[in-house]
N, CA, C and O atoms as a DFTB+ gen file, in Angstrom:
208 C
 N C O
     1  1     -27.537     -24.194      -2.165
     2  2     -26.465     -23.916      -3.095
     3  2     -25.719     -25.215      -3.357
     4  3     -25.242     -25.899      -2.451
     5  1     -25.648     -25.512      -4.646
     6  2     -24.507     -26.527      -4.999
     7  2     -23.211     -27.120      -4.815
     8  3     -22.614     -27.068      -5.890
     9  1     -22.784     -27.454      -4.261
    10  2     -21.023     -27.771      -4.039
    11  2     -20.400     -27.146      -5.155
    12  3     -19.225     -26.839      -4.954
    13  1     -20.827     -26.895      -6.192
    14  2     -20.133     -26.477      -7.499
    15  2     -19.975     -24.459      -7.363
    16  3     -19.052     -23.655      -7.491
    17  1     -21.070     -24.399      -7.127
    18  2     -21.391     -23.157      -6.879
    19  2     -20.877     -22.595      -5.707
    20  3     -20.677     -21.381      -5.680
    21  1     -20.573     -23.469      -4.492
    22  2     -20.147     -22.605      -3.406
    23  2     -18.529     -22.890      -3.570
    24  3     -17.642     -22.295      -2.956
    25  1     -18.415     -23.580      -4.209
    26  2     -16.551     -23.934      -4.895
    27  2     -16.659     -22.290      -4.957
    28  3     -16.520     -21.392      -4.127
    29  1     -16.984     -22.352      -6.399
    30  2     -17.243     -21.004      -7.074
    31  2     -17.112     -19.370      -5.901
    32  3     -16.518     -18.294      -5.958
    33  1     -17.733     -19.822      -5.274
    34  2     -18.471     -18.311      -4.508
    35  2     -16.882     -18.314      -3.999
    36  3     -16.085     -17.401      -4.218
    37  1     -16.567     -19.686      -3.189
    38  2     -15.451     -19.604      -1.958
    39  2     -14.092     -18.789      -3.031
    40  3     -13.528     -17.728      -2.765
    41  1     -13.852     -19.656      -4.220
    42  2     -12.452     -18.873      -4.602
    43  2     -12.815     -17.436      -5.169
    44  3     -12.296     -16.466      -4.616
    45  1     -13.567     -17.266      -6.103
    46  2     -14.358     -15.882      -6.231
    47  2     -14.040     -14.939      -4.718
    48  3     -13.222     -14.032      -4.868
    49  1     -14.626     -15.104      -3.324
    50  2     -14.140     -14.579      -2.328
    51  2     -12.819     -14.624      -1.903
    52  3     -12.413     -13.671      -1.238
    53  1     -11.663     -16.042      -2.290
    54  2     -10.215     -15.666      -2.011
    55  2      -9.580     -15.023      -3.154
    56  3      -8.367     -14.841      -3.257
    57  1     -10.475     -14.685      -4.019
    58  2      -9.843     -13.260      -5.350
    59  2      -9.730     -11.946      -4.713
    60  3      -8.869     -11.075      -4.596
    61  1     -11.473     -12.236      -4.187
    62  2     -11.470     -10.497      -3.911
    63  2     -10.413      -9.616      -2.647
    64  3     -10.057      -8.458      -2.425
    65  1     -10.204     -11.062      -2.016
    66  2      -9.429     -10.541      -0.831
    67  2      -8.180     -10.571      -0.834
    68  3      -7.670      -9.906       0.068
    69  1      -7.291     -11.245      -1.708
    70  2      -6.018     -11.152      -2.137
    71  2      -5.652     -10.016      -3.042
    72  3      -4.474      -9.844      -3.357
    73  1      -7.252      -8.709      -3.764
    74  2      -7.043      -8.083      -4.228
    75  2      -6.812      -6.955      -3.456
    76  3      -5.852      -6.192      -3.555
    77  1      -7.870      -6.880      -2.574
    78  2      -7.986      -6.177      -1.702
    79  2      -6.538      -5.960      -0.451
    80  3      -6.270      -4.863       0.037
    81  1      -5.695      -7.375      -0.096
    82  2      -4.635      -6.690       0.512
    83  2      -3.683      -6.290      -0.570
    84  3      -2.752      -5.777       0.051
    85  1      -3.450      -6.251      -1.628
    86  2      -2.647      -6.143      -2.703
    87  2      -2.773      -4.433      -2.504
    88  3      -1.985      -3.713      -1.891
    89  1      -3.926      -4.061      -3.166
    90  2      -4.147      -2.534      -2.543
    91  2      -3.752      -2.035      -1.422
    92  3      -3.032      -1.050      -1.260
    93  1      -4.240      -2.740      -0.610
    94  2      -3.923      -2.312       1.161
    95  2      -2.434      -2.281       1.157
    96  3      -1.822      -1.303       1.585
    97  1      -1.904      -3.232       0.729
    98  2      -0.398      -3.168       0.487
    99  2       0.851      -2.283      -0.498
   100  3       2.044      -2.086      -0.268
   101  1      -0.177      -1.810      -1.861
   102  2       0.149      -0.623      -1.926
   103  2       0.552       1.020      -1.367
   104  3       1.534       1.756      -1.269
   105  1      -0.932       1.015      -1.084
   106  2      -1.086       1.458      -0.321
   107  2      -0.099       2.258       1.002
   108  3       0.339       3.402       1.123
   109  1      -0.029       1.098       1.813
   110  2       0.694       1.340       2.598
   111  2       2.382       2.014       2.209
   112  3       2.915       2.981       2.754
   113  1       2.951       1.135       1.096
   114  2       3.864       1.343       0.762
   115  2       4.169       2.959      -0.352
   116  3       5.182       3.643      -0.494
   117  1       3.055       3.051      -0.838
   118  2       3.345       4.667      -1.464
   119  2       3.119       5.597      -0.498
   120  3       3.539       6.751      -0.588
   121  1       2.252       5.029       0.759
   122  2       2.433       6.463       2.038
   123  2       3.277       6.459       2.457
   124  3       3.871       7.533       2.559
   125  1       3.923       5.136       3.014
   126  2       5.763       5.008       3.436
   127  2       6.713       5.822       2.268
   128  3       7.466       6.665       2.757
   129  1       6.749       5.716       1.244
   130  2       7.553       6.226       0.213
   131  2       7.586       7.896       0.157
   132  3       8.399       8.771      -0.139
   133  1       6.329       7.809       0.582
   134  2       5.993       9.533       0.450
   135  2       6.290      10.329       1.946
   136  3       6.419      11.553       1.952
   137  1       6.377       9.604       3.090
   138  2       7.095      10.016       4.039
   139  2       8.062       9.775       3.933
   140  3       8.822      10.693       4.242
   141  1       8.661       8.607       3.508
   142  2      10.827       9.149       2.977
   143  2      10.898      10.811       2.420
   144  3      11.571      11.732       2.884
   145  1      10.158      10.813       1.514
   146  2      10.434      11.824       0.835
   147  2      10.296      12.952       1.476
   148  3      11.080      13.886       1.309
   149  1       9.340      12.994       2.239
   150  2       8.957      14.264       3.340
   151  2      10.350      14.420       4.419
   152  3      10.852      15.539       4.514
   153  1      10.864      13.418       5.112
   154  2      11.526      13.208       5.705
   155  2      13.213      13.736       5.373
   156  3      14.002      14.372       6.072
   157  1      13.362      13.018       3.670
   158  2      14.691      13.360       2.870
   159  2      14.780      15.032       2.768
   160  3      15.881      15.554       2.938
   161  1      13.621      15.856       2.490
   162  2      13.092      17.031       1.810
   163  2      13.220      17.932       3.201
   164  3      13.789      19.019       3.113
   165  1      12.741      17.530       4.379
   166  2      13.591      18.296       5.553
   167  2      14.857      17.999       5.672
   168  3      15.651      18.939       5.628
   169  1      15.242      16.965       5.808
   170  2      16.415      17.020       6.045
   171  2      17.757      17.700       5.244
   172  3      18.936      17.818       5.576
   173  1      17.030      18.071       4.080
   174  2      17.960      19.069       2.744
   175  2      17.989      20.402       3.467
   176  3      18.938      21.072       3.876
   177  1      16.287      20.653       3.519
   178  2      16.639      22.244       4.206
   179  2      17.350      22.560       5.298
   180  3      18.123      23.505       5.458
   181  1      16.949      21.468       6.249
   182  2      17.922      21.757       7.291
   183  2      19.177      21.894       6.749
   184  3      19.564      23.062       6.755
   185  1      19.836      21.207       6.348
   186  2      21.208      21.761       5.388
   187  2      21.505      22.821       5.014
   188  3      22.446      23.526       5.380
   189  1      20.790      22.995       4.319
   190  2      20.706      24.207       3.463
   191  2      20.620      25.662       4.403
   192  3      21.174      26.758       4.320
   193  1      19.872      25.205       5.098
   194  2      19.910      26.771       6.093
   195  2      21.222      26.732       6.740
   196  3      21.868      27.779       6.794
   197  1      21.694      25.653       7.237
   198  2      23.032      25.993       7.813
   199  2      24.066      26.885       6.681
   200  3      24.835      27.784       7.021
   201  1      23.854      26.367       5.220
   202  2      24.705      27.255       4.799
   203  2      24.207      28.572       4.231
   204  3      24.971      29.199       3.497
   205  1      23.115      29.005       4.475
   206  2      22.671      30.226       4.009
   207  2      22.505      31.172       5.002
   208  3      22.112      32.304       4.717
């Protein structure tokens, strides 16, 4: 393989993997978001039953 070509391959591979934690990092953060919400959403009912 060419020096030109494995240039190529090497940043081509630091794309795919900066895409890849980008996702992973999504990711993570809409399951965190979605356990706030789980978390906020008990903590209403619990409320709520106290006054009902």
């Amino acid at each position: 393989m060419s020096a030109k070509k494995f240039e190529d391959f090497e940043v081509g591979i630091d794309d795919l993997f900066d895409v890849s934690d980008a996702a992973c990092l999504t990711t993570k953060l809409d399951r965190r978001r979605r356990i706030e919400e789980l978390e906020e959403e008990k903590r209403l009912r619990e409320e709520l039953s106290e006054f009902a």
